[in-house]
TORKOL-4160 file (C-alpha; in steps of 0.2 Angstrom, whole numbers, padded with zeros to 4 digits, m for minus):
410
<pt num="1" X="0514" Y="m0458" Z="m0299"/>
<pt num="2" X="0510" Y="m0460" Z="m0280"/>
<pt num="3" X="0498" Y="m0445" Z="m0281"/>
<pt num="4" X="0491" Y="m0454" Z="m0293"/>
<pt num="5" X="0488" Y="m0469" Z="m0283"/>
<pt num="6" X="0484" Y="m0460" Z="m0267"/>
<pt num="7" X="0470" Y="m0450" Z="m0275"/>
<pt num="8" X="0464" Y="m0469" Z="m0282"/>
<pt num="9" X="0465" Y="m0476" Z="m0265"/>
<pt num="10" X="0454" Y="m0461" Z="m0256"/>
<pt num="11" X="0442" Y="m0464" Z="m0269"/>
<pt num="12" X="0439" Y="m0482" Z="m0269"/>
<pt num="13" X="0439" Y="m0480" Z="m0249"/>
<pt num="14" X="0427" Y="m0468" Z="m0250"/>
<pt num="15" X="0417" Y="m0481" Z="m0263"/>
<pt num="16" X="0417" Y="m0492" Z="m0250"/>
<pt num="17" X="0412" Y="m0483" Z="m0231"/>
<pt num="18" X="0397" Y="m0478" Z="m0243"/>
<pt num="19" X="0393" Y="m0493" Z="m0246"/>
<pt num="20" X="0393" Y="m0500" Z="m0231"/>
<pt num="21" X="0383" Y="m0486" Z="m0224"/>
<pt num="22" X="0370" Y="m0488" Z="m0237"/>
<pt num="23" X="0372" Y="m0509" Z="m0234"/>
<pt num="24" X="0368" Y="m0505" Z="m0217"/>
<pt num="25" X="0353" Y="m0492" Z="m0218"/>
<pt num="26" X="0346" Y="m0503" Z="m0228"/>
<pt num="27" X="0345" Y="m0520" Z="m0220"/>
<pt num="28" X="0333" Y="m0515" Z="m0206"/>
<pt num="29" X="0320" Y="m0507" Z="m0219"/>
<pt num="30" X="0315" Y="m0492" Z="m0206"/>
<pt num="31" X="0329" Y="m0486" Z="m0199"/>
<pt num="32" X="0320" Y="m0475" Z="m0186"/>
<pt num="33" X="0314" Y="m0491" Z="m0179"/>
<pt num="34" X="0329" Y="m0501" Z="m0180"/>
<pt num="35" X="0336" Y="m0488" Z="m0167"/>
<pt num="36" X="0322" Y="m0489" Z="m0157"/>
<pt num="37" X="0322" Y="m0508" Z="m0154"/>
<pt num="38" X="0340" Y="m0507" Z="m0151"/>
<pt num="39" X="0338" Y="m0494" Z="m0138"/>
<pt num="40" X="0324" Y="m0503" Z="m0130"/>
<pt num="41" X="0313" Y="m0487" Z="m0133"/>
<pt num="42" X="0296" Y="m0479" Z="m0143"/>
<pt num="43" X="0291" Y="m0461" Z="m0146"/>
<pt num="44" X="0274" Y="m0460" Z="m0143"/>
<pt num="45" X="0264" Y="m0443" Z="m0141"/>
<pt num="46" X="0251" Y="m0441" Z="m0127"/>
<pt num="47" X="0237" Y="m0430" Z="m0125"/>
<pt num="48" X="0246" Y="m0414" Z="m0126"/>
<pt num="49" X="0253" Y="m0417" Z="m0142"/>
<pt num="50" X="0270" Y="m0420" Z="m0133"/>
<pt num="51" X="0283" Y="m0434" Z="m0141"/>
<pt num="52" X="0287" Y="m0444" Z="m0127"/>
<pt num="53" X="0299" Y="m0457" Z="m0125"/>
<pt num="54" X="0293" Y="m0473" Z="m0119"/>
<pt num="55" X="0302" Y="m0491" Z="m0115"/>
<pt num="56" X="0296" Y="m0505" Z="m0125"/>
<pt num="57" X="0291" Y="m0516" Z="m0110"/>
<pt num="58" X="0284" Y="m0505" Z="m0096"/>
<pt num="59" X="0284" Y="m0517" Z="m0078"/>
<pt num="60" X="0282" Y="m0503" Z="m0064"/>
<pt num="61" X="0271" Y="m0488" Z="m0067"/>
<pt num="62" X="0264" Y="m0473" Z="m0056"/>
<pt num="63" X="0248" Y="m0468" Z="m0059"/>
<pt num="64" X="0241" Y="m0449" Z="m0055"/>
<pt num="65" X="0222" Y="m0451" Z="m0057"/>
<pt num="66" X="0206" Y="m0459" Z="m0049"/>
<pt num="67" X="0204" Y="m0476" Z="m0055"/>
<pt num="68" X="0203" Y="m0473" Z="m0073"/>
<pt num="69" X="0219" Y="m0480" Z="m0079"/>
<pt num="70" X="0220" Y="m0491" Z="m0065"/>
<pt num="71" X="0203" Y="m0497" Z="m0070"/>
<pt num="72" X="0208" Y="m0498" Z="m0090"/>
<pt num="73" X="0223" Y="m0506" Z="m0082"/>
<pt num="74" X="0214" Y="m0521" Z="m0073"/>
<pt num="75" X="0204" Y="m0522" Z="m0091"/>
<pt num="76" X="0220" Y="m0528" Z="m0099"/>
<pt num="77" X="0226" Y="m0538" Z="m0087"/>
<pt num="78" X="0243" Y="m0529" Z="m0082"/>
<pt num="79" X="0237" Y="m0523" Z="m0065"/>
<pt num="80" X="0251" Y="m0529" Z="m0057"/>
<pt num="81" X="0263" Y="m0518" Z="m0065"/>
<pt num="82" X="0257" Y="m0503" Z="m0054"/>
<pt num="83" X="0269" Y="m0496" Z="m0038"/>
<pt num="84" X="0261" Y="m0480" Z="m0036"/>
<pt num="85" X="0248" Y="m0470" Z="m0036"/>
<pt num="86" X="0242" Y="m0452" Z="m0035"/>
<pt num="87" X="0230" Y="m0450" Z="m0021"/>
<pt num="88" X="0219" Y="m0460" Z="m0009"/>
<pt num="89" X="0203" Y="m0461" Z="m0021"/>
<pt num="90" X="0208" Y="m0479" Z="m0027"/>
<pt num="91" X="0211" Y="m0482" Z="m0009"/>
<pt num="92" X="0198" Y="m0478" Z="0004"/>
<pt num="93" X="0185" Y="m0486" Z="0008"/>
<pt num="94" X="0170" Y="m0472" Z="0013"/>
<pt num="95" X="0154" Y="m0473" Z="0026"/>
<pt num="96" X="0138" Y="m0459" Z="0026"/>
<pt num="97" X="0124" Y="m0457" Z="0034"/>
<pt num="98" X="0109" Y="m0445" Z="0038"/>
<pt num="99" X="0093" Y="m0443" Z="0048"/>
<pt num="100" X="0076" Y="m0440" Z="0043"/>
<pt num="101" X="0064" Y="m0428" Z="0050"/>
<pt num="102" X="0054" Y="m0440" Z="0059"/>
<pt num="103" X="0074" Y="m0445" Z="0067"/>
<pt num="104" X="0076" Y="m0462" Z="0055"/>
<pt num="105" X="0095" Y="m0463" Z="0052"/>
<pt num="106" X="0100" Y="m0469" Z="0038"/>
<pt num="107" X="0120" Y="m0478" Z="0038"/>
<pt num="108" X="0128" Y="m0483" Z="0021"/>
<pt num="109" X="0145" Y="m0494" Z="0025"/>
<pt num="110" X="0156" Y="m0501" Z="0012"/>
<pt num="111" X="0155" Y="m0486" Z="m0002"/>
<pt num="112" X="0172" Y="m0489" Z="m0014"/>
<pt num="113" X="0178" Y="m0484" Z="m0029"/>
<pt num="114" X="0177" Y="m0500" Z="m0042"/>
<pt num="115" X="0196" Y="m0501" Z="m0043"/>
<pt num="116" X="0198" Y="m0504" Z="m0025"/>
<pt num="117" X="0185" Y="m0517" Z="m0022"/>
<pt num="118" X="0193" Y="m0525" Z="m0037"/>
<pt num="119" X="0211" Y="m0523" Z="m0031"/>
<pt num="120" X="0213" Y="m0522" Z="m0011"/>
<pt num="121" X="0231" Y="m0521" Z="m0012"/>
<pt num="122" X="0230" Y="m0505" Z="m0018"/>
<pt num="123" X="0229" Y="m0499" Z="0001"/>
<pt num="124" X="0247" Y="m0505" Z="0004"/>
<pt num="125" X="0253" Y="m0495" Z="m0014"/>
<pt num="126" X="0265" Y="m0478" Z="m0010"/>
<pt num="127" X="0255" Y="m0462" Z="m0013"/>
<pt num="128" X="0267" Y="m0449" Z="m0023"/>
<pt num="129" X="0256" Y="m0432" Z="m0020"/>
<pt num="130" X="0247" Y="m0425" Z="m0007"/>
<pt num="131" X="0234" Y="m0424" Z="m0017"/>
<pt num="132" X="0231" Y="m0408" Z="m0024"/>
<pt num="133" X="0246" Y="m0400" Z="m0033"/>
<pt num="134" X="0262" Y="m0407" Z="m0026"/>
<pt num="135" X="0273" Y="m0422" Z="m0032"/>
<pt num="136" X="0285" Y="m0429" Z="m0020"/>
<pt num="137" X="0300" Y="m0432" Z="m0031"/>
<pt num="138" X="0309" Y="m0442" Z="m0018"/>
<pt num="139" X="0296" Y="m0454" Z="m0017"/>
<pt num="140" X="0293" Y="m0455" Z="m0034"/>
<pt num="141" X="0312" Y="m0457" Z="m0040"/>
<pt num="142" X="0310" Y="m0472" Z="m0025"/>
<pt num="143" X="0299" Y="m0481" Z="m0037"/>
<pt num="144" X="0309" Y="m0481" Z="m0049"/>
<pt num="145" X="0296" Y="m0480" Z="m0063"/>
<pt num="146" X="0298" Y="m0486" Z="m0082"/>
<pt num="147" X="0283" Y="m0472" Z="m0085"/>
<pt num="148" X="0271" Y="m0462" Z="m0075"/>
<pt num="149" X="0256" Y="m0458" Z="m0081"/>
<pt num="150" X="0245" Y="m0443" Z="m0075"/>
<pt num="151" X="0226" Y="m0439" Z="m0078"/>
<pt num="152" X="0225" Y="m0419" Z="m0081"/>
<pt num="153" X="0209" Y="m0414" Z="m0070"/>
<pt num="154" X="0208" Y="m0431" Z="m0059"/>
<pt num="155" X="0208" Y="m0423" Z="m0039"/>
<pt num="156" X="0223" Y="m0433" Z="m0035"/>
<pt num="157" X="0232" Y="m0420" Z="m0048"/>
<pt num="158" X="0222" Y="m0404" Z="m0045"/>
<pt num="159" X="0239" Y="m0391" Z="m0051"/>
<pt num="160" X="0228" Y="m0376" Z="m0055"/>
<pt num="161" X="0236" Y="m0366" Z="m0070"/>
<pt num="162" X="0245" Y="m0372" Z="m0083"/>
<pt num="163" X="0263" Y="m0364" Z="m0076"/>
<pt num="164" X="0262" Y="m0374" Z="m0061"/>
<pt num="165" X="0257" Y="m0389" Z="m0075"/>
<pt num="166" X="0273" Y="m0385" Z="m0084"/>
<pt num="167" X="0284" Y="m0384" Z="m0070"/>
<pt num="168" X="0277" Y="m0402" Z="m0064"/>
<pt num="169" X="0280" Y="m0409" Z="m0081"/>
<pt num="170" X="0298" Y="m0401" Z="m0082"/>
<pt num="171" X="0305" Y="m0404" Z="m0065"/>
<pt num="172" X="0298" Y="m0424" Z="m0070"/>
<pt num="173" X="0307" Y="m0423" Z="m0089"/>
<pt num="174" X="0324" Y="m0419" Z="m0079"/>
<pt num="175" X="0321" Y="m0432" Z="m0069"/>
<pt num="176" X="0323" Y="m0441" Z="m0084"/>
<pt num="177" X="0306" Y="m0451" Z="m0079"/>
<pt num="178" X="0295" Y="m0453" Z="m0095"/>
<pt num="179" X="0279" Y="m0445" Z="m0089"/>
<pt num="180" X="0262" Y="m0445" Z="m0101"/>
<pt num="181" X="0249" Y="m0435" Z="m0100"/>
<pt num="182" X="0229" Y="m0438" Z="m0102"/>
<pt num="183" X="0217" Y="m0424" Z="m0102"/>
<pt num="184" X="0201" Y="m0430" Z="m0091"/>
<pt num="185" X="0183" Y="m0419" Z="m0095"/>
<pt num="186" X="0186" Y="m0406" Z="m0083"/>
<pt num="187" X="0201" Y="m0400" Z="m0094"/>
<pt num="188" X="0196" Y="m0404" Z="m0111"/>
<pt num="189" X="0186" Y="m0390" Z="m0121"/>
<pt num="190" X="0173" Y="m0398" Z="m0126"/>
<pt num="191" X="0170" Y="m0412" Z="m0115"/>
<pt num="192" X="0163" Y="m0428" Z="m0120"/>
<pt num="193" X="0165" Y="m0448" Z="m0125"/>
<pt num="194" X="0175" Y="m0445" Z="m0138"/>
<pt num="195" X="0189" Y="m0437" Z="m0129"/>
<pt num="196" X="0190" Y="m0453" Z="m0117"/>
<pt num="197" X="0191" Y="m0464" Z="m0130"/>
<pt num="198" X="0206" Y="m0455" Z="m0133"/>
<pt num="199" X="0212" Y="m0457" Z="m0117"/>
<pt num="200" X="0207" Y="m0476" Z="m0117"/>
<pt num="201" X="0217" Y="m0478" Z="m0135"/>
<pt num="202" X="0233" Y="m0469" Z="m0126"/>
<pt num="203" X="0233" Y="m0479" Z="m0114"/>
<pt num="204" X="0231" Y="m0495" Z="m0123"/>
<pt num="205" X="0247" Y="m0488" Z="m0135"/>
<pt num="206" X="0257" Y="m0485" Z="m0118"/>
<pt num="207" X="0256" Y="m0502" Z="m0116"/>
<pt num="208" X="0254" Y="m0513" Z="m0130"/>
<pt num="209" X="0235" Y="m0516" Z="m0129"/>
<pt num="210" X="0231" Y="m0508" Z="m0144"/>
<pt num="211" X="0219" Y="m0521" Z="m0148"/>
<pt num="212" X="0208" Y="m0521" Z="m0129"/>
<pt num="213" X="0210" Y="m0501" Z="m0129"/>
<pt num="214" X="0198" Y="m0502" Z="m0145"/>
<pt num="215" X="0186" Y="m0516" Z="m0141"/>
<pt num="216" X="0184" Y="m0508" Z="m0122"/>
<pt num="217" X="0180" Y="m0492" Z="m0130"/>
<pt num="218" X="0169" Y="m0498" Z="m0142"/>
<pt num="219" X="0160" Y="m0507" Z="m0131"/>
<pt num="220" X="0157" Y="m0491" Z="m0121"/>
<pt num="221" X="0151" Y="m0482" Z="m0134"/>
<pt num="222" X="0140" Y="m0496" Z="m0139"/>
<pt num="223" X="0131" Y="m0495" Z="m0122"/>
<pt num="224" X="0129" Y="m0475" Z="m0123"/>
<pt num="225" X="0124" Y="m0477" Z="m0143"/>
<pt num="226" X="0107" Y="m0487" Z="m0136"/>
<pt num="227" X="0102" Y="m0470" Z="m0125"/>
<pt num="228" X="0106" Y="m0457" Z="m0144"/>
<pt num="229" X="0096" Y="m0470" Z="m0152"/>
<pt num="230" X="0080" Y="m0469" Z="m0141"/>
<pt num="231" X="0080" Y="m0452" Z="m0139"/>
<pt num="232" X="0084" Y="m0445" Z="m0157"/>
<pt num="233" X="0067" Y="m0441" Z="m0160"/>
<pt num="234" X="0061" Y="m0430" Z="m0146"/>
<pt num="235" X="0055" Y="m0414" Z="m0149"/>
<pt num="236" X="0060" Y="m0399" Z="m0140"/>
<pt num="237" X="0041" Y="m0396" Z="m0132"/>
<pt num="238" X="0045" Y="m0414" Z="m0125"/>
<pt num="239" X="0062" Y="m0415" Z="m0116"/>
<pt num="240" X="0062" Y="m0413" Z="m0098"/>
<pt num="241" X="0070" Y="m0401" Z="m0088"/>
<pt num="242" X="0085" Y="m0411" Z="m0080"/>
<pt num="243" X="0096" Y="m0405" Z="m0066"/>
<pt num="244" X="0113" Y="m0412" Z="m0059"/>
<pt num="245" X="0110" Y="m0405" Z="m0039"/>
<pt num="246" X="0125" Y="m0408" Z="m0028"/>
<pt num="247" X="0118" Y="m0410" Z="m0011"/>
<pt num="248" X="0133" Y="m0402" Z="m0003"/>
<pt num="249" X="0136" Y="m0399" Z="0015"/>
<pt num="250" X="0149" Y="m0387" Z="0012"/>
<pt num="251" X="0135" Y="m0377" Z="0002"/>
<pt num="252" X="0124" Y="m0378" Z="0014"/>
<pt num="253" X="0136" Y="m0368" Z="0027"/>
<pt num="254" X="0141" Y="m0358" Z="0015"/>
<pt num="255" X="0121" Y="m0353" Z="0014"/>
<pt num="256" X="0116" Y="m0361" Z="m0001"/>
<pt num="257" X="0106" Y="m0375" Z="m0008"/>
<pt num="258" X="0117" Y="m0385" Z="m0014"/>
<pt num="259" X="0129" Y="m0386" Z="m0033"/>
<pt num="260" X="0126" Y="m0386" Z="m0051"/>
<pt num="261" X="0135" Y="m0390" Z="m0066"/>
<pt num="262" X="0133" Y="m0379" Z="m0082"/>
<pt num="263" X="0130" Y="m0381" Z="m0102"/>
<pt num="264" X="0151" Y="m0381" Z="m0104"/>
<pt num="265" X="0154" Y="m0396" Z="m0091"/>
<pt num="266" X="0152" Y="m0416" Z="m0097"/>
<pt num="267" X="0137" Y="m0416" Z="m0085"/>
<pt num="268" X="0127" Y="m0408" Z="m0095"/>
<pt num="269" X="0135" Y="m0416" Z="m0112"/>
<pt num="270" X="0126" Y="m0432" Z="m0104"/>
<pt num="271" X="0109" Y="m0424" Z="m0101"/>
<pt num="272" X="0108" Y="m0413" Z="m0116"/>
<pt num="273" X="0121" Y="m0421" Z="m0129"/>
<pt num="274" X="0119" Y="m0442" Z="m0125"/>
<pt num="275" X="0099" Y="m0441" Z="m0118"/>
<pt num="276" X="0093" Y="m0428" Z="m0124"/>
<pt num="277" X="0087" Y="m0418" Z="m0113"/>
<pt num="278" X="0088" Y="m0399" Z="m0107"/>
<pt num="279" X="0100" Y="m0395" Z="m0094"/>
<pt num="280" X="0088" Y="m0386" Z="m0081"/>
<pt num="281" X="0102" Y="m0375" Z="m0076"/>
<pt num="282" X="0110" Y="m0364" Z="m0092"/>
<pt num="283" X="0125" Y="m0357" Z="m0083"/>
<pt num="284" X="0142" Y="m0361" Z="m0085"/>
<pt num="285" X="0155" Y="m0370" Z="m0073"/>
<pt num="286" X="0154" Y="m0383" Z="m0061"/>
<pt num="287" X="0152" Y="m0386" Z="m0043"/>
<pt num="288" X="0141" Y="m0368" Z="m0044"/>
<pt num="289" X="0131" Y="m0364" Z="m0027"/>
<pt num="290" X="0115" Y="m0359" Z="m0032"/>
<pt num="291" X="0102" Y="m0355" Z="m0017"/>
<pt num="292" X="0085" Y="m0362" Z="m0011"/>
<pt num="293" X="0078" Y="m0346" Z="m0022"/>
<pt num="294" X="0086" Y="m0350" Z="m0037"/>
<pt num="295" X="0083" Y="m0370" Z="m0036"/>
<pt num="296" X="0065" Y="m0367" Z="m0034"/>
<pt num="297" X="0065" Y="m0353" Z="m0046"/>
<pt num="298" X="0073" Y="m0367" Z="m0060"/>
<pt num="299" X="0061" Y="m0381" Z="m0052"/>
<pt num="300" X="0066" Y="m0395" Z="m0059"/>
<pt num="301" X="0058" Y="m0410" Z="m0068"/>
<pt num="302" X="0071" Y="m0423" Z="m0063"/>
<pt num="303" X="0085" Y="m0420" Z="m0053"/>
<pt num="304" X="0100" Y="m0432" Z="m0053"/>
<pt num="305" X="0112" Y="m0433" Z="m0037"/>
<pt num="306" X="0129" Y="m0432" Z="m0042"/>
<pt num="307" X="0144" Y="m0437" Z="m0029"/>
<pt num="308" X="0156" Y="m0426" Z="m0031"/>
<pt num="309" X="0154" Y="m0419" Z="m0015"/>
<pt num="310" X="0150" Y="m0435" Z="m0006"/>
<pt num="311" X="0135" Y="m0449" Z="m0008"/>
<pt num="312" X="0117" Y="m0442" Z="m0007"/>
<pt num="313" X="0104" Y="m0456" Z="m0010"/>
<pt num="314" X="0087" Y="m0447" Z="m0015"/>
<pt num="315" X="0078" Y="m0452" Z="0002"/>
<pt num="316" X="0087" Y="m0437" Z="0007"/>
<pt num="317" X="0081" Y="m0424" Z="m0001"/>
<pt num="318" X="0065" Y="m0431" Z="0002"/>
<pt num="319" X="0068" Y="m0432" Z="0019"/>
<pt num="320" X="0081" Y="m0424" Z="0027"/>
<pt num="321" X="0077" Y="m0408" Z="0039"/>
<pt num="322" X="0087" Y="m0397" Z="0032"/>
<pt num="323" X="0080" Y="m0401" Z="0014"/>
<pt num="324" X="0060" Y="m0396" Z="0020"/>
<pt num="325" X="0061" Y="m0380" Z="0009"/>
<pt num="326" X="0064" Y="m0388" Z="m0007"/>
<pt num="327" X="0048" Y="m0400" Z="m0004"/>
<pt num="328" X="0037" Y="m0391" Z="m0016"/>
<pt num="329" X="0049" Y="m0394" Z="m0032"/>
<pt num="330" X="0041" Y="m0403" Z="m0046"/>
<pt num="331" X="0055" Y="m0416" Z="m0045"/>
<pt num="332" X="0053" Y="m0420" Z="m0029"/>
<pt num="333" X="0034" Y="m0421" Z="m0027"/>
<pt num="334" X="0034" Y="m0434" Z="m0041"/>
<pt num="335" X="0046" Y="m0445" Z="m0034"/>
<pt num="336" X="0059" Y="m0440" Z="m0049"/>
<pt num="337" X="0076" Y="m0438" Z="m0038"/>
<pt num="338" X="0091" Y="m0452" Z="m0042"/>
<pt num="339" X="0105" Y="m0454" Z="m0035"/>
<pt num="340" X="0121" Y="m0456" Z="m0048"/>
<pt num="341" X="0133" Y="m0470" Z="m0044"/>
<pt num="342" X="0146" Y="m0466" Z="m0030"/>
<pt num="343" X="0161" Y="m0461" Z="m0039"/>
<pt num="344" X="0171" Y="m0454" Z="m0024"/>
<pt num="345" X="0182" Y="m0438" Z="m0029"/>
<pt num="346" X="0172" Y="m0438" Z="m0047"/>
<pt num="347" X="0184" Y="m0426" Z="m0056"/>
<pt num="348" X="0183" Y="m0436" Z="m0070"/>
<pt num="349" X="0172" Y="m0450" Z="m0077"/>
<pt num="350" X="0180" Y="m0467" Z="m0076"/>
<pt num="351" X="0175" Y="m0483" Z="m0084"/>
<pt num="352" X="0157" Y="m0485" Z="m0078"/>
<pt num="353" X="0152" Y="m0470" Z="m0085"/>
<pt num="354" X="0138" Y="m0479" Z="m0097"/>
<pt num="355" X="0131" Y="m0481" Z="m0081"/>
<pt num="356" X="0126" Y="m0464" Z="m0076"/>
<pt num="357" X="0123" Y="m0462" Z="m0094"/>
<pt num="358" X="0108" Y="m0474" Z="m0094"/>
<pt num="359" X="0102" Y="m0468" Z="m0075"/>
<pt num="360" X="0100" Y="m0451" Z="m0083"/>
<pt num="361" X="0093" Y="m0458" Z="m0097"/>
<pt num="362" X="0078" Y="m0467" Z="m0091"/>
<pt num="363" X="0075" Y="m0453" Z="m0075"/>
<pt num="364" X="0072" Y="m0442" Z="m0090"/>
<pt num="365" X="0063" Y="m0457" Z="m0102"/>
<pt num="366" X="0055" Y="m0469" Z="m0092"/>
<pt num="367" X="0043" Y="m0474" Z="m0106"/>
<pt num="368" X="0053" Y="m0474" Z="m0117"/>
<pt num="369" X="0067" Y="m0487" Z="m0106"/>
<pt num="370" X="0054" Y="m0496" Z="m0097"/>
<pt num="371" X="0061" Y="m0512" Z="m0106"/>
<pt num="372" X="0078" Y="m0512" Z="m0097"/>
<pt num="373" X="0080" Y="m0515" Z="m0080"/>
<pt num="374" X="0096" Y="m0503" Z="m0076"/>
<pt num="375" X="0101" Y="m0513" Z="m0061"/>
<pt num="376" X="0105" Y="m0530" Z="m0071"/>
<pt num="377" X="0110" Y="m0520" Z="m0085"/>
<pt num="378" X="0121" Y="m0514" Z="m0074"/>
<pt num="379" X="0126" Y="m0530" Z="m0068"/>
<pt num="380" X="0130" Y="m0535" Z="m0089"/>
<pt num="381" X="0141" Y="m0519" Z="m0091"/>
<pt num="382" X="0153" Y="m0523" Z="m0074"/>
<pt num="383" X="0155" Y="m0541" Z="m0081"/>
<pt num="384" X="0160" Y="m0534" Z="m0099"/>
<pt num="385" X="0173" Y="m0521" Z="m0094"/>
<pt num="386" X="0180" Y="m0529" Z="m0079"/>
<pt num="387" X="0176" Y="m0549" Z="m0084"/>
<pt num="388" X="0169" Y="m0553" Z="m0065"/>
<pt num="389" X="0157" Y="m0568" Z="m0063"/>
<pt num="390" X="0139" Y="m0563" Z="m0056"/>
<pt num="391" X="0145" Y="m0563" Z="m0039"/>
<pt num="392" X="0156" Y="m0549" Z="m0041"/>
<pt num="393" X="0146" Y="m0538" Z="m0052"/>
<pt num="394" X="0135" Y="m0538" Z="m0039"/>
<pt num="395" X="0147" Y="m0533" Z="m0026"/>
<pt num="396" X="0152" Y="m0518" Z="m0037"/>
<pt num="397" X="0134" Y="m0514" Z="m0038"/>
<pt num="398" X="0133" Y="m0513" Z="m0022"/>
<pt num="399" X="0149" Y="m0503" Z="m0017"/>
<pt num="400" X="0145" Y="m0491" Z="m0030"/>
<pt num="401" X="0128" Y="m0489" Z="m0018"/>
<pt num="402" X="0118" Y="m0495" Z="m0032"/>
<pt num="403" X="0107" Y="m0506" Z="m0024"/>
<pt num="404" X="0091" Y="m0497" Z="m0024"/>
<pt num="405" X="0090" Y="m0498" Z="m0042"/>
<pt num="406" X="0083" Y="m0513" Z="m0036"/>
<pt num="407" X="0074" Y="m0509" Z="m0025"/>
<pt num="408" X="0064" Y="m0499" Z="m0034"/>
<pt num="409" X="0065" Y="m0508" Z="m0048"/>
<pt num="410" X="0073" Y="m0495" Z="m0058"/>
């Protein structure tokens, strides 16, 4: 009889923690996010297809890039939550100058990345690398960070092969410091807009800003879609021969003309993808020396000054002594040289990158854009994705070294 009643009781006991357990898993509907919220913590998976465990309120984040998140950051209004960055490209504030045949100098003063005009007291903000490969963990576990997010390809972050990748992202995970990862156009495959919306989306998930993530990067995409849409019809006979032409001092002693960047880079996805165009030089890579012989051999008929190796306004290679030899290319006798916008350390597009996009563009098409003034349309795009007031927009013009748009009223 008491077997009997013990087997009843383990049964109706069993009936019951069941119960309770079902009662339970129940209540909360998902139960994946029940545990979640209760733990103050999301899963969300970055751009290397890693599941990383995020907090759900983020309030102090390090940043390894070159204004692109910080950039996206001021965008949603949630600057204030960085303590850290990667490298002094946020940071500095950058003078150039250069002398002309006939000895007429030349200064340029000012020259910043947007992110630092807009926020000044990024100069007082820790740097945790030394800017190419290594993290200082002491200073970063300082921080104390709820997140750091880290640009693959910005110059801040430059780790070379993807072992000394890994053995940042693993030192960091045992560090128990939730660590995302974007992949910038130097390290995506195929390089172009739609892998930086990506990037934009991420980050907007990071944080909460789902919503601004999409209407920046729609916005973006609707100023880019104007340039597809004028162009769509060219024929091949009728695109220009377009060159990005790093006017590069280190090139120049290393006895070469300057620096190219090839089909497989998002240099050329602008000229040949989003204006089309032809990339006047078909190799492959970027920051290529090429020499006086092959750049005259290629000849040009537009040539676009990138700054990736420092700010190079066009009067200089119209000018400049050490540019005489290159005086008979077609772009240059036609007065059909820009100069892109200074985007120090330019590693990796950042949020202005409609306006290169529309420079190269109408260098390549001026017909075909003669309705639209680049320099207030530029002045448009910096109120949209930064909301500034006129004032501002047009200190941003002119710390980007813009200004001639202007003046030649490009």
């Amino acid at each position: 009889m008491l077997n009997k009643n013990c087997k009843i009781f383990s049964f109706l006991l069993l009936f019951a923690i069941v119960a309770l357990l079902f009662t339970a898993g129940c209540t909360g509907g998902d139960n994946t996010l029940d545990t979640g919220a209760e733990s103050g913590l999301r899963t969300i998976t970055d751009m290397r297809g890693v599941s990383v465990e995020i907090p759900e309120d983020i309030e102090r984040v390090v940043i390894v890039d070159d204004g692109f998140v910080e950039g996206l950051m001021y965008n949603f209004g949630i600057e204030d939550r960085i303590v850290g960055l990667g490298g002094e490209c946020p940071r500095k504030v950058y003078e150039y100058s250069f002398e002309t045949s006939d000895g007429e100098t030349y200064n340029y003063s000012a020259g910043m990345n947007p992110v630092r005009y807009l926020m000044p007291w990024l100069v007082d903000i820790p740097l945790v690398t030394d800017g190419s490969t290594g993290i200082n963990y002491e200073t970063l576990a300082s921080l104390d960070p709820d997140v750091v997010i880290i640009r693959e390809g910005a110059s801040s972050f430059r780790a070379g092969s993807d072992e000394n990748l890994q053995k940042t992202f693993d030192t960091l995970f045992s560090l128990g410091i939730p660590t995302v990862v974007l992949v910038g156009p130097p390290f995506q495959e195929n390089p172009d807009i739609e892998n930086i919306d990506q990037e934009i989306m991420l980050v907007g998930e990071i944080f909460g800003k789902e919503p601004e993530a999409k209407e920046i990067a729609d916005y973006l995409n609707s100023q880019v879609a104007v340039i597809r849409e004028r162009t769509a019809d060219v024929s091949e006979d009728e695109k220009p021969r377009v060159m990005q032409f790093g006017l590069s001092p280190r090139a120049r002693q290393g006895g070469g003309a300057g620096m190219a960047w090839g089909l497989d880079t998002i240099e050329s996805y602008f000229i040949e993808d989003n204006a089309n165009a032809k990339n006047a030089y078909e190799g492959s890579g970027a920051f290529v020396v090429i020499s006086t012989e092959q750049i005259l051999d290629l000849n040009p008929d537009v040539i676009l000054l990138p700054t990736a190796q420092g700010y190079h306004p066009a009067k200089e290679l119209y000018t400049a002594p050490y540019y005489e030899n290159l005086q008979e290319l077609s772009a240059v006798k036609n007065q059909r040289v820009y100069a892109l916008p200074w985007t120090p350390y330019n590693w990796a597009k950042r949020l202005e990158y409609p306006i290169e996009a529309m420079v190269i563009a109408k260098a390549s098409y001026p017909d075909r854009f003669a309705d639209i003034d680049v320099s207030e349309w530029t002045l448009h795009l910096y109120k949209n994705v930064y909301g500034v007031d006129e004032e501002t927009a047009r200190e941003l013009r002119s710390v980007q070294w813009l200004d001639w748009m202007e003046e030649m009223g490009f």
